[in-house]
C-alpha positions in Angstrom: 162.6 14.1 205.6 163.9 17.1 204.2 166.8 14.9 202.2 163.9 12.4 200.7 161.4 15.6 199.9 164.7 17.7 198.0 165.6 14.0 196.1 162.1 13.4 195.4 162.1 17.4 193.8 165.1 16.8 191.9 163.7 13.9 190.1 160.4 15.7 188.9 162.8 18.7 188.1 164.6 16.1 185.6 161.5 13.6 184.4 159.3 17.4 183.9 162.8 18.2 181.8 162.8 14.7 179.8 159.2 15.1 179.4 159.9 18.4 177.6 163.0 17.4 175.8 160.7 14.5 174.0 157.7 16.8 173.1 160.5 19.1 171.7 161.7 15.9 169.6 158.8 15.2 168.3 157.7 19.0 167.2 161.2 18.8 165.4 160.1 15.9 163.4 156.4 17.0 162.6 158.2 20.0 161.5 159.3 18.3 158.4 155.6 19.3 156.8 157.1 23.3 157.3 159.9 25.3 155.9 163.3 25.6 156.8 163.4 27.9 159.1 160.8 27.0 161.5 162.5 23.2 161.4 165.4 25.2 162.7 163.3 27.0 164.8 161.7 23.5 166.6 165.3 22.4 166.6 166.9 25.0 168.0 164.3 24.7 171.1 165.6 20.9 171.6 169.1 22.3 171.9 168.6 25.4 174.2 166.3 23.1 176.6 168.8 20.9 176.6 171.7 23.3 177.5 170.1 25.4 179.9 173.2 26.2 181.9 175.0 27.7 178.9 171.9 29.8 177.7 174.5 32.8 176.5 177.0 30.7 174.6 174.5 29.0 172.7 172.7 31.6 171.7 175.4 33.1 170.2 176.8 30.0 168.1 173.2 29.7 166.9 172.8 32.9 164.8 176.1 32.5 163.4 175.3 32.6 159.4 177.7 29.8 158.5 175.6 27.2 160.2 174.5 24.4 158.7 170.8 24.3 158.5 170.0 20.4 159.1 167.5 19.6 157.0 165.7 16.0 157.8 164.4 13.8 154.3 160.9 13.2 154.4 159.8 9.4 155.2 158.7 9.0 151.4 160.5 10.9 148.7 157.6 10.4 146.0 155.1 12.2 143.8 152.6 9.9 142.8 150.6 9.9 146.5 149.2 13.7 146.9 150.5 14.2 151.1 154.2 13.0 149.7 154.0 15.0 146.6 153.7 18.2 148.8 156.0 16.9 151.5 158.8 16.5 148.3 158.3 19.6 147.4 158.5 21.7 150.3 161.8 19.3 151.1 163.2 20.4 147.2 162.2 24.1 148.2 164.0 24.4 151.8 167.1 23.3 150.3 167.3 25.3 147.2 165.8 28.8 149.9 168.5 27.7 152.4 171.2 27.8 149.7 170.2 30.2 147.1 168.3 33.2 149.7 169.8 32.1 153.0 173.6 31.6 151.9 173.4 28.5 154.2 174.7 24.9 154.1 172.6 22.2 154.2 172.9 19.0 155.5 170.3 16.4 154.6 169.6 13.7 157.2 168.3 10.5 155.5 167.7 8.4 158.7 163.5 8.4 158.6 163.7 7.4 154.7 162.5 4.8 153.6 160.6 5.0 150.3 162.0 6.8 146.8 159.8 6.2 144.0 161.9 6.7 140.3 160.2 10.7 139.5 161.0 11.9 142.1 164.7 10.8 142.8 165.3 12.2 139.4 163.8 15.3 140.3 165.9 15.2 143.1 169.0 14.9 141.7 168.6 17.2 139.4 167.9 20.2 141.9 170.8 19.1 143.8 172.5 19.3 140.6 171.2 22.6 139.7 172.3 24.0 143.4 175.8 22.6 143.8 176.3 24.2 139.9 175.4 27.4 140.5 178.3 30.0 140.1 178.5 31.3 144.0 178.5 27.8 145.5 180.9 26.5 143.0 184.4 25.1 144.7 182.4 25.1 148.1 180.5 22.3 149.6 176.8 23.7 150.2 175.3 20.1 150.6 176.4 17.2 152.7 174.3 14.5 153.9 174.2 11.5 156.4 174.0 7.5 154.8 170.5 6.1 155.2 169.3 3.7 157.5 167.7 2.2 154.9 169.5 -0.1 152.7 167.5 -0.1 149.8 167.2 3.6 150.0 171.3 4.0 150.0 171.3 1.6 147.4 168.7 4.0 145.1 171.1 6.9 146.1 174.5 5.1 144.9 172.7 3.7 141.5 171.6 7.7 140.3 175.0 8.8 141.2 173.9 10.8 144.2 177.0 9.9 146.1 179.2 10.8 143.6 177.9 14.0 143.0 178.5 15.5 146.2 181.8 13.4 146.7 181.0 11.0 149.4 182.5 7.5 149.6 179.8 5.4 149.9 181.2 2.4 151.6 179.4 -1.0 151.6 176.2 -1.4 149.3 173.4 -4.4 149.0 172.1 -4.9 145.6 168.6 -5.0 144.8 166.8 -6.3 141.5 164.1 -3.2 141.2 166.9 -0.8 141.9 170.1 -2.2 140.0 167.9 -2.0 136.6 167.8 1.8 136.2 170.1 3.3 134.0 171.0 6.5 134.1 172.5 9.6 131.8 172.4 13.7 131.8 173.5 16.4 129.4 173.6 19.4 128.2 170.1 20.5 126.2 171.9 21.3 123.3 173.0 17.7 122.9 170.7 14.7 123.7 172.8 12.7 121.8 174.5 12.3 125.1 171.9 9.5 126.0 172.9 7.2 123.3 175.0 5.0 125.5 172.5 4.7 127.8 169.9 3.9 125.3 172.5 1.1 123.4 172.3 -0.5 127.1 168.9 -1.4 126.8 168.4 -1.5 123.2 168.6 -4.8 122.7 165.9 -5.3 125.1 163.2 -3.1 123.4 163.2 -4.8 119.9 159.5 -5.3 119.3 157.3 -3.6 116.7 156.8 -0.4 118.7 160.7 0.0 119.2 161.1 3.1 117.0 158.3 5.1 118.2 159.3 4.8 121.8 162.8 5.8 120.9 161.2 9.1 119.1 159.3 9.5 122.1 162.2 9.9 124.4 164.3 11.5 121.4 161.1 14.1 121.5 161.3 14.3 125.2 164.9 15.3 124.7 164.1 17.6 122.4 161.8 19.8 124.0 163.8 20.4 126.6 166.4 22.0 124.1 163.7 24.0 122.6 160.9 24.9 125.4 162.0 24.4 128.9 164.8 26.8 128.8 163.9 30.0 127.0 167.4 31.8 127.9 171.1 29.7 128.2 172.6 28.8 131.7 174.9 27.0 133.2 172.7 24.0 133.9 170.3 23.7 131.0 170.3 20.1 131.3 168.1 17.3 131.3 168.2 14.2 133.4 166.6 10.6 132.4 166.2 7.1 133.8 165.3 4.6 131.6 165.5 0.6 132.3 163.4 -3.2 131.5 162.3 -4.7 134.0 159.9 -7.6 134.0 159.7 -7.2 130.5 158.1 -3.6 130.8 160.4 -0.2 129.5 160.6 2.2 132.1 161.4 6.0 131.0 161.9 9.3 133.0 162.5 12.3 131.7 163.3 15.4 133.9 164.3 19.3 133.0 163.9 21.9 135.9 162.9 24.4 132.9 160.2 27.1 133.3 157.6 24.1 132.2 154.6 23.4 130.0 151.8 25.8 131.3 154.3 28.5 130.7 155.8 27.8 126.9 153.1 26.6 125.7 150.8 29.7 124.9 153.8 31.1 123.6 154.6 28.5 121.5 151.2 27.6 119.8 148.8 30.0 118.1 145.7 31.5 120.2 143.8 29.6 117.7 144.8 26.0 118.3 145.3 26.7 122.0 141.7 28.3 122.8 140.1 25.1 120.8 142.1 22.5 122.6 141.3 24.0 126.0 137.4 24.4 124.5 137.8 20.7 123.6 138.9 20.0 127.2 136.6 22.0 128.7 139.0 24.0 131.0 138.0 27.3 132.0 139.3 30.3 130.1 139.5 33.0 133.5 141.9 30.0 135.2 143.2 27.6 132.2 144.9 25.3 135.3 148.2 23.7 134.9 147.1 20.1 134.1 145.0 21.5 131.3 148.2 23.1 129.5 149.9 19.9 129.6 146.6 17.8 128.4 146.4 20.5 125.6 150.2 19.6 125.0 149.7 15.7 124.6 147.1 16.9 121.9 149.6 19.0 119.4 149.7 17.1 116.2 152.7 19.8 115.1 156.0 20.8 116.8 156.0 24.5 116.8 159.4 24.3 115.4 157.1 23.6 111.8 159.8 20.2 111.4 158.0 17.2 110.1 159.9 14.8 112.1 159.0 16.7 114.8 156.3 17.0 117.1 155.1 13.3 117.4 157.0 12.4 120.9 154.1 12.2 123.0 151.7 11.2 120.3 154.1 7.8 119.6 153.6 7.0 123.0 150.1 7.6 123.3 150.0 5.3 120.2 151.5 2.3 121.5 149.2 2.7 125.0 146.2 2.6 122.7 147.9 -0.2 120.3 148.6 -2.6 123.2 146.1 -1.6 125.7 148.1 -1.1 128.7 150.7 1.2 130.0 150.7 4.3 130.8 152.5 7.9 130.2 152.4 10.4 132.9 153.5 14.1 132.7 154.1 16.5 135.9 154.9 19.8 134.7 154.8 22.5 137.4 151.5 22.4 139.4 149.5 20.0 137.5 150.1 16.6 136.5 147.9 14.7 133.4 148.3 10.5 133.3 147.2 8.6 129.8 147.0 5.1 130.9 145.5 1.2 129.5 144.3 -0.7 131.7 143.1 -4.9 131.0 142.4 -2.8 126.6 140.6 -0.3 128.1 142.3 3.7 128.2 141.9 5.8 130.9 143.3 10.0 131.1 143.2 11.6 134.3 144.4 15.2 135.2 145.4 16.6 138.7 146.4 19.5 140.1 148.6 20.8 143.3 149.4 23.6 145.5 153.1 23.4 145.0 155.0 23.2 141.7 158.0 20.2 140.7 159.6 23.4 139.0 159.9 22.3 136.1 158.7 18.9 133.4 159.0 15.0 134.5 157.7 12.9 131.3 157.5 9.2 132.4 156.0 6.1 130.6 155.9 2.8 131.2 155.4 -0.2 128.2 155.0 -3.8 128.6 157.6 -5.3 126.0 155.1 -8.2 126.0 151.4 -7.8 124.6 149.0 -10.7 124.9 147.3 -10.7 121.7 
């Protein structure tokens, strides 16, 4: 009786432990909607239940500083859906605290992913490019990360050069239509003429009427990030773009991880023109929110460089929206976000703003090559 009663303990003892071990697992996963440290935290709880019988050992390897802080890739890397814009961000934020503050390495753990949408890969990449250029984790190996379990989502990855920038062979990859269009291209901000081959790809593609405005718009795009979104030099004042056709509709992003719109702009433009345009808009003066800076932006008739062939970017884009009656340009710029759209002839504007920044500017239009007249 004794024997049965003692077995019959043992196996609560383990199924209770189990039990405990899987609420664990899953507080490690919600944690993805927290920062770094309190991930770690959750995690660190799954391990020490786990190794109960070695309680001093692991405590010790788990304060040790050079530990890789495993960080887990939310389930939808996007920005256009408010709860994934938030989870993105705080994702972009715990790796560049981890690295920059921390003096950790991160690895990213792609295993739940399954959606990226085009803004916010780029913005992506370009913080990891930002991070992995910075002069005290040059020549070391701050980021790793694990292949996806999605293939489409490795595939996105291997297209934007992600694998190549943090050195890891990439091994077999399926193709995909939506994905394999994108091209992709970065430089320096003094020299945007480092998206020329890029743009020669798809040129011949994007011979219509509207052709040389939308290359001034993305020339403009270029532009301003040279001028505005980096008011002192670094080592990675760069801008990053996607551009591609598909389905017979240009697609353009446009990514800097500058100081943004809301903060050159009244810098940039007299009090004059700025307090009308925001008057016009009808933001309030004690709080001028982000989105209202950047609506004010798409507004400027005149580049505050005082160039005539300047300043007419956004407007040329903006044009050919309200020429064709569809399309749509879309600007996040840190915490607010302003969309100029046509919809079936008839335009739309629409402003938004967040709790969390991008850290920086993401200009992104898209235009049907093909207009029903």
């Amino acid at each position: 009786m004794k024997i049965i009663k003692k077995i019959h303990t043992n196996g609560y003892r383990k199924k209770t432990q189990r039990n405990l071990v899987s609420k664990l697992k899953r507080m490690r996963f919600n944690a993805r909607n927290e920062s770094w440290e309190i991930q770690e935290l959750k995690s660190l709880c799954v391990l020490y239940k786990k190794h109960i019988k070695a309680k001093s050992n692991l405590a010790k390897s788990l304060i040790k500083n050079g530990r890789k802080v495993i960080l887990p890739a939310p389930v939808s890397i996007d920005y256009y859906q408010a709860p994934n814009y938030r989870t993105t961000n705080l994702f972009l934020s715990n790796i560049t605290d981890c690295i920059v503050r921390a003096k950790r390495r991160v690895f990213i753990d792609f295993s739940a992913t399954e959606l990226i949408s085009a803004a916010a890969m780029l913005s992506f990449l370009a913080q990891i490019e930002t991070l992995v250029s910075m002069k005290h984790v040059q020549g070391n190996t701050p980021i790793s990360f694990s292949h996806p379990k999605s293939k489409k989502v490795k595939s996105i990855l291997n297209q934007v050069g992600f694998y190549n920038l943090l050195n890891k062979p990439v091994g077999k990859v399926e193709e995909f239509e939506d994905v394999n269009f994108w091209h992709h291209t970065s430089g320096l901000c003094a020299d945007p003429s480092k998206a020329r081959p890029m743009l020669d790809a798809i040129s011949h593609e994007i011979k219509t009427e509207y052709s040389k405005k939308l290359y001034r718009g993305f020339i403009e795009a270029m532009a301003n990030s040279v001028e505005h979104a980096y008011p002192t030099s670094g080592s990675c004042n760069k801008w990053w773009t996607f551009a591609g056709v598909k389905d017979e509709t240009l697609i353009v992003v446009i990514c800097d991880k500058g100081v943004g719109i809301p903060e050159t702009l009244p810098h940039t433009q007299p009090a004059s023109i700025l307090s009308a345009l925001l008057l016009k808009f009808n933001a309030n003066f004690n709080q001028v929110k982000d989105s209202a800076y950047i609506q004010a932006a798409t507004s400027l008739q005149k580049s505050s460089t005082h160039k005539k062939h300047r300043g007419k970017g956004l407007q040329d884009v903006m044009s050919v929206i309200r020429s064709t009656g569809t399309g749509y340009l879309s600007i996040f710029s840190n915490k607010g976000r302003y969309k100029y759209m046509g919809e079936k002839k008839a335009l739309k504007e629409s402003i938004n703003d967040y709790t969390t920044s991008v850290n920086g500017t993401i200009i992104e239009w898209s235009i049907p090559l093909v207009v029903e007249r």
